[in-house]
C-alpha positions in Angstrom: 101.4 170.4 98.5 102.4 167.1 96.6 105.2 167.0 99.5 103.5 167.7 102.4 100.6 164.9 101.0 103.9 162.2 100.5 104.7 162.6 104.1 101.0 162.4 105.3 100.6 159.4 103.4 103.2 157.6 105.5 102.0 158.9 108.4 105.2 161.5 109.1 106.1 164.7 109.8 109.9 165.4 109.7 112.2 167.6 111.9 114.5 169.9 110.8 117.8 170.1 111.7 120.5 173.4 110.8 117.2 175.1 109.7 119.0 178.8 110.6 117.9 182.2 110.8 118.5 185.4 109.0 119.7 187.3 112.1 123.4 187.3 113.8 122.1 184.3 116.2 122.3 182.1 113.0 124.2 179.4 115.2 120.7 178.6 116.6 117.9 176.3 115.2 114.9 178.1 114.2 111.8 177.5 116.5 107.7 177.0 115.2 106.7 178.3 119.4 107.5 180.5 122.1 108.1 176.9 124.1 111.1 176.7 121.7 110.6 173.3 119.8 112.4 172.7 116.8 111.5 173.9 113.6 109.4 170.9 111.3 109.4 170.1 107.5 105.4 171.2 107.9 106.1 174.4 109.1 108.7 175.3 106.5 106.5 174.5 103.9 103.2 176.3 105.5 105.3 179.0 105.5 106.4 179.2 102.3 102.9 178.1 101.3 100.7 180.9 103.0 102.3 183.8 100.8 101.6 181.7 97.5 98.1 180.3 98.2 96.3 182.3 95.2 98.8 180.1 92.8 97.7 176.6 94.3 94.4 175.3 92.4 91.9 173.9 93.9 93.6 170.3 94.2 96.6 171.5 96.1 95.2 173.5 98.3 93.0 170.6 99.4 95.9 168.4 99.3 98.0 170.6 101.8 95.5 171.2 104.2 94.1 167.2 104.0 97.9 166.6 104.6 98.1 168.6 107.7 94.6 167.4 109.4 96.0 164.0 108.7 99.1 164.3 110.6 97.1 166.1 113.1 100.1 168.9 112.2 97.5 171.6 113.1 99.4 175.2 111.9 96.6 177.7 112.5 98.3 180.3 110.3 97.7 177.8 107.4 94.5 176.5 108.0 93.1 180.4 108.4 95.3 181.4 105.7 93.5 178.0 103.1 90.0 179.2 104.4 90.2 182.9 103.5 91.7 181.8 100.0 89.0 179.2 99.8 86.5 181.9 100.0 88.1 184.5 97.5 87.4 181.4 95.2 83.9 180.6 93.1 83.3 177.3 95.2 82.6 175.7 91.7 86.6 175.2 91.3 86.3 172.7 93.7 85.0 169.0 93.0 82.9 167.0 95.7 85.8 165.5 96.9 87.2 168.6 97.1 84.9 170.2 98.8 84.0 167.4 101.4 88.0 167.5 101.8 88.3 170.6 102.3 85.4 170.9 105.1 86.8 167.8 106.7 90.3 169.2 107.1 88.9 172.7 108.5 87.0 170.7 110.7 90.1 169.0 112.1 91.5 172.5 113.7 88.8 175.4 112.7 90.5 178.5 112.4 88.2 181.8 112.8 86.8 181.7 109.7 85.5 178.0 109.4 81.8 179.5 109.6 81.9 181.5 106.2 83.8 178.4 104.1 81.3 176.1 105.7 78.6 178.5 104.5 79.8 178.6 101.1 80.2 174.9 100.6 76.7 175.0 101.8 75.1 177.1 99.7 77.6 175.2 96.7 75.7 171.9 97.7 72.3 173.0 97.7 73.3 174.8 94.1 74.3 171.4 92.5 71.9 169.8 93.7 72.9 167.1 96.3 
């Protein structure tokens, strides 16, 4: 998250070049679409991200999907992927900030299951108090 946050900061999302495949066609760059664009830094890292979410606290979680609404990097898969780990989690982990990051960024590019976080940062709110 801390690298993805970097690059947001300065406003940039890298390309990759010689990122290869595992499969005999390894002499070609690996693509993020079916149009066949080349592969970013961003989507190396959501993808190595997604599978590991339950280790990320509540900081770099936020941090890696405020990093991708920044850039206006919109990867679906990691944006669905933060809000169903956001829910598996007691909403107190997450500080104001957090929180109002966290619903910013899904509001960016709302995956299908923006509703229920929203809901439960919601409901967190009107728990504390604010």
């Amino acid at each position: 998250s801390n690298l993805a946050y970097a690059y947001a900061l300065a406003g940039f999302v890298p390309g990759l070049r010689d990122i290869r495949t595992c499969d005999a066609d390894a002499d070609k760059t690996t693509s993020n679409s079916a149009s066949g664009s080349p592969m970013t830094l961003f989507d190396v890292l959501a993808m190595e991200a997604i599978p590991r979410l339950q280790e990320f606290n509540s900081q770099h979680l936020t941090s890696l999907i405020w990093a991708y609404a920044t850039t206006e990097y919109f990867h679906l898969g990691l944006f669905e992927a933060v809000a169903v780990e956001s829910t598996s989690r007691r909403m107190k982990e997450f500080s104001a900030q957090r929180l109002a990051t966290l619903a910013w960024a899904l509001s960016k590019c709302p995956p299908p299951s923006y509703k229920m976080v929203f809901d439960l940062i919601s409901d967190e709110v009107a728990d504390r108090g604010w």
